[in-house]
C-alpha positions in Angstrom: 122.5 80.2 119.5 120.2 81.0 116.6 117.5 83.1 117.0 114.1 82.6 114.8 112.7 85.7 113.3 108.9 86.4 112.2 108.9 87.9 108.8 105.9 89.1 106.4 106.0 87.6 102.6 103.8 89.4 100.3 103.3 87.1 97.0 102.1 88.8 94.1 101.3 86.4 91.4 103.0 88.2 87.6 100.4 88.7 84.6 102.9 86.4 82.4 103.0 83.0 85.2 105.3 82.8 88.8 105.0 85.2 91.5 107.2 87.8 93.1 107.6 87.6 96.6 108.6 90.7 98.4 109.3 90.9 102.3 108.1 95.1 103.0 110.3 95.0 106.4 113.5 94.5 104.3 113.5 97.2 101.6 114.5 95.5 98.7 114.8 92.2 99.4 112.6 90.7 96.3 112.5 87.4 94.7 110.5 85.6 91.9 109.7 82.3 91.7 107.9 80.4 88.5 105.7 78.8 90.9 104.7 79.6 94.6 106.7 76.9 96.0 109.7 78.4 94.0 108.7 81.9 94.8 108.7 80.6 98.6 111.8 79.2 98.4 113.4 81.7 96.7 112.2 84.3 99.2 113.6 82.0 102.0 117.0 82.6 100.1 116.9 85.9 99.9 116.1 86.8 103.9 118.7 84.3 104.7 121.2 86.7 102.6 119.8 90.0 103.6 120.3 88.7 107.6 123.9 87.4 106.5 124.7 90.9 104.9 123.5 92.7 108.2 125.8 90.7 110.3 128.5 91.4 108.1 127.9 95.4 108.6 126.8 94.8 112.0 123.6 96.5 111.3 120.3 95.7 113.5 118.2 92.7 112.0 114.6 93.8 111.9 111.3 91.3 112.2 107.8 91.4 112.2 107.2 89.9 115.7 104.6 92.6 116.4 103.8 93.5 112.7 100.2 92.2 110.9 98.8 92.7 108.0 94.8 93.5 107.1 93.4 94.2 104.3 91.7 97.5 103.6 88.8 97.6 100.4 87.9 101.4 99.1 85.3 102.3 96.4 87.1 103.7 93.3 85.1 106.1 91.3 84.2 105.5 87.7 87.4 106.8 85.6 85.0 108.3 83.2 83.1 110.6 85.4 84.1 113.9 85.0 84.5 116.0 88.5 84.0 119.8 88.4 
């Protein structure tokens, strides 16, 4: 029986066109796609691969189930004022 799993996508669109697509619960599973359908089907790839390789090693397959994500804003301080 196959079980579904919940994961987090952060999509990062690139300075020069696309967008990488990085999932933080599997370190170094990373994709890019020239467009953020690609970048989404690229990244679907890629977890399918990372799970396929745990199996193989019989390694525990994380998921985000219980995971979120927010978004935190900070002031940054003027990078020419001088601090003594």
């Amino acid at each position: 029986m196959n079980q579904k799993r919940t994961y987090n996508v952060i999509f990062k669109p690139e300075p020069e066109g696309g967008f990488t697509a990085i999932v933080p619960t599997l370190p170094g599973c990373v994709t890019y796609g020239k467009t953020l359908t690609e970048a989404k089907t690229m990244i679907t790839d890629a977890i399918s691969g990372y799970i396929a390789s745990l199996t193989k090693h019989d390694e525990t397959i994380p998921s985000d189930e219980s995971a979120f994500f927010t978004t935190v804003n900070l002031p940054v301080p003027d990078a020419h004022v001088a601090y003594a």
